[in-house]
C-alpha positions as CSV (number, residue, x, y, z in Angstrom):
1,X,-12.4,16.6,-5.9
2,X,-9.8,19.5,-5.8
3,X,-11.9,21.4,-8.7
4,X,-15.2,21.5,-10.5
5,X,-13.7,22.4,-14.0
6,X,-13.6,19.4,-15.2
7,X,-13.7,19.2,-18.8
8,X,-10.6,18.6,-20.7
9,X,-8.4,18.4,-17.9
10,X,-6.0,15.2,-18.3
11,X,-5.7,13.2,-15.3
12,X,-3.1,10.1,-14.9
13,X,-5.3,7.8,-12.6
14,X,-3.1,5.0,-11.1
15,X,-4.7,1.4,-11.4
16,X,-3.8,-1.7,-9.2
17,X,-6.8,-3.9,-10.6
18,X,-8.5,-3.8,-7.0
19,X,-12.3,-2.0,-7.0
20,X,-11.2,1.0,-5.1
21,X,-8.9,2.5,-8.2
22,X,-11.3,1.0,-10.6
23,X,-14.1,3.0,-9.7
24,X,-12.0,6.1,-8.8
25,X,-11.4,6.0,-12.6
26,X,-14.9,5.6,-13.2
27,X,-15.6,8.7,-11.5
28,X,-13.6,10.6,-12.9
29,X,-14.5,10.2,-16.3
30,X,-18.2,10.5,-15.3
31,X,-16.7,13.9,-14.4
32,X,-16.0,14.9,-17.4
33,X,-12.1,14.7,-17.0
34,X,-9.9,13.3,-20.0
35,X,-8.8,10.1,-18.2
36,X,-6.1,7.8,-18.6
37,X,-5.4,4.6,-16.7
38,X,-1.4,3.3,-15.4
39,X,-0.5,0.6,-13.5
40,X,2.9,0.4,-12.1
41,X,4.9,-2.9,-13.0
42,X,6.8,-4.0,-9.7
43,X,7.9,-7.1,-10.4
44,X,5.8,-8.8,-8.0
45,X,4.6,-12.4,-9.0
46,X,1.4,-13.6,-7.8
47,X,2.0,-16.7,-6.8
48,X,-2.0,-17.8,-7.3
49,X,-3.5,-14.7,-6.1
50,X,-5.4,-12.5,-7.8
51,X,-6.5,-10.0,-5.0
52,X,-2.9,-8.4,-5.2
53,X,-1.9,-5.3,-6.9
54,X,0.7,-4.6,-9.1
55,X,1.5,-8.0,-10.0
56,X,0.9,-9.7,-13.8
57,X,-2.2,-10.8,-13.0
58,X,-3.6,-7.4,-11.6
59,X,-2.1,-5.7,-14.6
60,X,-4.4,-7.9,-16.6
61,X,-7.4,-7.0,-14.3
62,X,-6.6,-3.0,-15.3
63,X,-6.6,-3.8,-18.8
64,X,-9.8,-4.9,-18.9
65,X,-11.5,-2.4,-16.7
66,X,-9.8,0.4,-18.9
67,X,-11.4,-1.5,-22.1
68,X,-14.5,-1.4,-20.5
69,X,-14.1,2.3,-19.5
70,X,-12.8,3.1,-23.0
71,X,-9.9,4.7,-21.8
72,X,-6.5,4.3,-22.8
73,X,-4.0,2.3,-20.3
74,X,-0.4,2.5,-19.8
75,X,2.1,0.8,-18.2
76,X,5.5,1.6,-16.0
77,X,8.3,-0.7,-14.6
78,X,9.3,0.6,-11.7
79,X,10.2,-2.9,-10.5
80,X,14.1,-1.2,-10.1
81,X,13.3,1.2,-7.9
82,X,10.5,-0.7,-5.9
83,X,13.3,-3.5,-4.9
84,X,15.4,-0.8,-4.2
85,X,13.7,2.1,-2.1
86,X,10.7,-0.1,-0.5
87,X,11.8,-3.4,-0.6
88,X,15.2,-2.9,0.4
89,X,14.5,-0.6,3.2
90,X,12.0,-3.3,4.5
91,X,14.1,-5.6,4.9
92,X,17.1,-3.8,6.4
93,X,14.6,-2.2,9.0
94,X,13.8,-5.2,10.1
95,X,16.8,-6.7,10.5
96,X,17.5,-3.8,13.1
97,X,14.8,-4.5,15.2
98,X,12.5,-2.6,13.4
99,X,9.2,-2.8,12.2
100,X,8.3,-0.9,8.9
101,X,5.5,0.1,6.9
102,X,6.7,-0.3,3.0
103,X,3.0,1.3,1.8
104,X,4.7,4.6,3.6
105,X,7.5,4.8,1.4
106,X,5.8,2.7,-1.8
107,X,3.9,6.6,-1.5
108,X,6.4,8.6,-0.8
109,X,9.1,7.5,-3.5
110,X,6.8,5.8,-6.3
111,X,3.6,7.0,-6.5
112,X,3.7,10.8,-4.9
113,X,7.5,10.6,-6.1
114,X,8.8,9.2,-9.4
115,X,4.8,8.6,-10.7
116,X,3.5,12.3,-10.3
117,X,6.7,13.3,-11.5
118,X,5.7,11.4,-14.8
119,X,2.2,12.7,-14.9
120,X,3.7,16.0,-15.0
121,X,6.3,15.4,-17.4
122,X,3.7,13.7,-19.3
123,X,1.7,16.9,-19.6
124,X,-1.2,15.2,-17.3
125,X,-2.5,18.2,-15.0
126,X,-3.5,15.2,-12.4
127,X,-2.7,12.6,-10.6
128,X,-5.6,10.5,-9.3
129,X,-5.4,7.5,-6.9
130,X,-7.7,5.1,-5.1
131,X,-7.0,5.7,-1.9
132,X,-9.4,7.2,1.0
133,X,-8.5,10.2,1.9
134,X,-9.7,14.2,0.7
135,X,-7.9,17.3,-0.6
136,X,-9.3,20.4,0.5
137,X,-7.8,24.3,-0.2
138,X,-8.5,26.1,2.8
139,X,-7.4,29.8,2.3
140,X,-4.4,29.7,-0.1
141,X,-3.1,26.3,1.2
142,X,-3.9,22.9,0.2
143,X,-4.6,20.3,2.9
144,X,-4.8,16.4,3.7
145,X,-7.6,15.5,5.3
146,X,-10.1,12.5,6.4
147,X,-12.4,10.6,4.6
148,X,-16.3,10.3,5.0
149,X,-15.5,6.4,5.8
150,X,-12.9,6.1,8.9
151,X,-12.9,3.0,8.8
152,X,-11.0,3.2,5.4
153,X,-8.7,5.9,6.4
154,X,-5.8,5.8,4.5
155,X,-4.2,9.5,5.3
156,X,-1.6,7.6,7.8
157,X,0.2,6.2,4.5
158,X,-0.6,9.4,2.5
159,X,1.3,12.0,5.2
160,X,4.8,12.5,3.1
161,X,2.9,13.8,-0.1
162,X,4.5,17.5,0.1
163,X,1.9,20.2,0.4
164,X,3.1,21.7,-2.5
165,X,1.9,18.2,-4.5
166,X,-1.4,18.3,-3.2
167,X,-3.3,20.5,-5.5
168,X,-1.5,17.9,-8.3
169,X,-3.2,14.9,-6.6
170,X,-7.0,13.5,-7.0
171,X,-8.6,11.6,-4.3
172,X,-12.5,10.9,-5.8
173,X,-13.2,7.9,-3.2
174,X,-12.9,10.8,-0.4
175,X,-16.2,11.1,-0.3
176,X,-17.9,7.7,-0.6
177,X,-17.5,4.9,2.0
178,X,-16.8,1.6,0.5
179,X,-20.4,0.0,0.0
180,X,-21.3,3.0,-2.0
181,X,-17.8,2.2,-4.0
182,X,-18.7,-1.5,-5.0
183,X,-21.6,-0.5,-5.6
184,X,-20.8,2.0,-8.1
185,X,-18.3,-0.7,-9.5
186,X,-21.4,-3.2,-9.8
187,X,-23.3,-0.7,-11.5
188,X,-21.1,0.5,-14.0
189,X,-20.8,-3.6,-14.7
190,X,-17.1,-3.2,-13.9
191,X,-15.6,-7.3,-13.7
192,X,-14.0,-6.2,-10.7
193,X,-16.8,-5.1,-8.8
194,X,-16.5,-8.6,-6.6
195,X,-13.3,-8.9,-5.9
196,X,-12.0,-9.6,-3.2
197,X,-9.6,-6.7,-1.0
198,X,-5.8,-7.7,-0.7
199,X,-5.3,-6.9,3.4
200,X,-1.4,-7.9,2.9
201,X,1.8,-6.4,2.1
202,X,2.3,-6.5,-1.6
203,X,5.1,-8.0,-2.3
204,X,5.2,-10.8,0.7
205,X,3.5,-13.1,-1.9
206,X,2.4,-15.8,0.4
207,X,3.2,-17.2,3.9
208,X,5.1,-15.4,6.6
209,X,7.6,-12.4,6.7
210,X,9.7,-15.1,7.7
211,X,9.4,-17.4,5.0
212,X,9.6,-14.2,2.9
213,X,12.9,-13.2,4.4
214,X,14.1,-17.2,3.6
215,X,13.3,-16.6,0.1
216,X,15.4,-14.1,0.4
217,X,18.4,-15.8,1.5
218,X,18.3,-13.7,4.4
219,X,20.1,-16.0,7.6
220,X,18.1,-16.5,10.3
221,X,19.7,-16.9,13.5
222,X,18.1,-18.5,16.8
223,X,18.4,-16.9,20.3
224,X,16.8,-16.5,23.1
225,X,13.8,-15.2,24.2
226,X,14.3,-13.9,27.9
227,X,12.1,-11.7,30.3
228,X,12.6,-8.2,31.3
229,X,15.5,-8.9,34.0
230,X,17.0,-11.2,31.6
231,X,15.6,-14.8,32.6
232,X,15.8,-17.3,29.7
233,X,12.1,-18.5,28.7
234,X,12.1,-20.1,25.5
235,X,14.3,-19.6,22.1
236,X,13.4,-18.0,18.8
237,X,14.1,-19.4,15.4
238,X,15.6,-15.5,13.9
239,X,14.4,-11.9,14.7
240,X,13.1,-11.6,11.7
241,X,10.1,-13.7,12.6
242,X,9.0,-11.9,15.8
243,X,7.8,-7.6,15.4
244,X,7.1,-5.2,18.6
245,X,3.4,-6.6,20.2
246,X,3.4,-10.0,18.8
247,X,2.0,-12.4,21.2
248,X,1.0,-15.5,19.3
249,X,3.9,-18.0,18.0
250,X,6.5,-17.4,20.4
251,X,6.5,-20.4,21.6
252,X,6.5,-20.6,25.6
253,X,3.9,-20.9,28.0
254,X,2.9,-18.2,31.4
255,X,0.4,-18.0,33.5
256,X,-0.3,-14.6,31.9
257,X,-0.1,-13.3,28.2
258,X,3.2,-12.2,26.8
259,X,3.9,-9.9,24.1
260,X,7.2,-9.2,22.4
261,X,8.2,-5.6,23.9
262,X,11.6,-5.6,22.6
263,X,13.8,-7.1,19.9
264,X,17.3,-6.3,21.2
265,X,19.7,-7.0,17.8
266,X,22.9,-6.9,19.9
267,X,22.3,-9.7,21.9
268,X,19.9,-11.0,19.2
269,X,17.6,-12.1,22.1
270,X,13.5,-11.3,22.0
271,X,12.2,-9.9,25.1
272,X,8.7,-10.8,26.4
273,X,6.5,-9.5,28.8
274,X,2.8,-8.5,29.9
C-alpha cells in the first residue's frame, strides 16, 4: 500500500458487501490504519440477488462484516447522481449505437469523484477500495499500475482517477490474487467469505439489457438486419438488444458465423457479417 506509516491514519474504505472490499477492509485494519467502512446507496433493488452490490441487501451484508471487524459503517445515497451520470449516460449511449461501460464512469464520477471528495472533506487521509489494481510513487509521481493477479485486472475501469488522486487512493488487494483473498476472508471468519462474485452490471437487476431498457419505457423499434452491401437477412426486435460482436440471438441462419459489425441508428438497421 501507498505507505508503511500506518498507525492513526484514517482511511474511508468503500464496501459493496462482495469478499473483495470485505477483506480489503480487513487488511487494512490489520495494518494498523484507523478504518471506517461506507457503502454507497444507489437505489438499486435486488430483485432476489444477493451477489450484487450496492443494493439493500448488500448494504446489509456490509453491516455485518463491519460488526464483525468492529469498525464503524456509514452510509451515502448517491442514488441521484448514479441515475443521472451512469445510468443515464448508459442508456443514451446505447441508443446511439453505442456500447458503454457504466463501471468507467460509476469510478470516475462516484467513487474517485463525489466519494473521495467526501473522504477528504470528511477529514479521512484515504480512500481505500476493493478493486485489483496497485499504486506505486516512482520518483515524485504517483502511478497506476497492474496487479499480481491479471486475471483480476481491474486498472481498465480505474484509468480516469487523476494522478493527482492517486496518492489519496488505497488499493490493498494489489498484491494478493483472489484465492489468497477468500482465503483471508475465510480465516478472519468473515460471513462473506463464500459468496458468490456478481459478473453483471449493477444496476441491470435481472434478464437482458433489453428487458432492462423495457423497464425503462424505453421504445424499441424493429428493423432490419442486412449484410454489408445492404441485402436484407433477417429483422431485429430494437437496437437496443443487439451491441458491436454479438453473434448469438440474431436470429438468421448462414453458412458461416455472423457477428453484428455495425449498428447504424439512421437507418435503424443491424449489420452482420463474418
Amino acid at each position: 500500500m501507498n505507505t508503511p506509516i500506518n498507525e492513526g491514519k484514517k482511511v474511508l474504505a468503500a464496501m459493496s458487501g462482495g469478499v473483495d472490499s470485505s477483506a480489503a477492509a480487513l487488511l487494512l485494519k490489520e495494518a494498523g490504519y484507523n478504518v471506517t467502512g461506507m457503502t454507497m446507496c444507489l437505489g438499486i433493488r435486488e430483485d432476489g440477488d444477493r451477489t450484487r452490490c450496492c443494493g439493500l441487501d448488500a448494504i446489509d451484508d456490509v453491516r455485518r462484516v463491519c460488526d464483525e471487524l468492529q469498525i464503524p459503517h456509514f452510509v451515502f445515497d448517491y442514488a441521484g447522481e448514479m441515475e443521472e451520470r451512469v445510468i443515464g449516460k448508459f442508456i443514451a449511449e446505447y441508443l446511439r449505437g453505442r456500447t458503454p461501460n457504466p463501471c468507467i464512469d460509476c469510478n470516475r464520477y462516484l467513487k474517485f469523484g463525489k466519494l473521495l471528495n467526501k473522504a477528504r472533506g470528511m477529514g479521512f487521509d484515504y480512500l481505500a477500495t476493493g478493486h485489483y489494481a496497485r499504486i506505486e510513487k516512482q520518483g515524485e509521481d504517483w502511478h497506476l499500475l497492474r496487479p499480481k493477479d491479471r486475471i483480476k485486472d481491474q486498472t481498465y475501469f480505474l484509468y480516469p482517477i487523476a494522478a493527482a488522486d492517486l496518492s489519496s487512493i488505497l488499493f490493498p488487494l494489489g498484491e494478493l490474487n483472489k484465492d489468497d483473498v477468500r482465503a483471508l476472508t475465510k480465516k478472519a471468519g468473515l460471513h462473506v467469505a463464500h459468496k458468490a462474485e456478481s459478473q453483471d452490471i449493477c444496476f441491470v437487476t435481472q434478464g437482458s439489457y433489453g428487458q432492462f431498457f423495457q423497464e425503462r419505457n424505453v421504445p424499441s423499434v424493429a428493423g432490419d438486419i442486412v449484410d454489408k452491401t445492404g441485402r436484407v437477412l433477417g429483422k431485429h426486435k430494437g437496437i437496443f438488444y443487439y451491441t458491436i460482436g454479438q453473434r448469438g440471438g440474431l436470429g438468421i441462419s448462414a453458412k458461416t458465423p455472423l457477428y453484428v459489425i455495425e449498428i447504424d441508428v439512421a437507418k435503424n438497421r443491424i449489420v452482420a457479417g463474418e
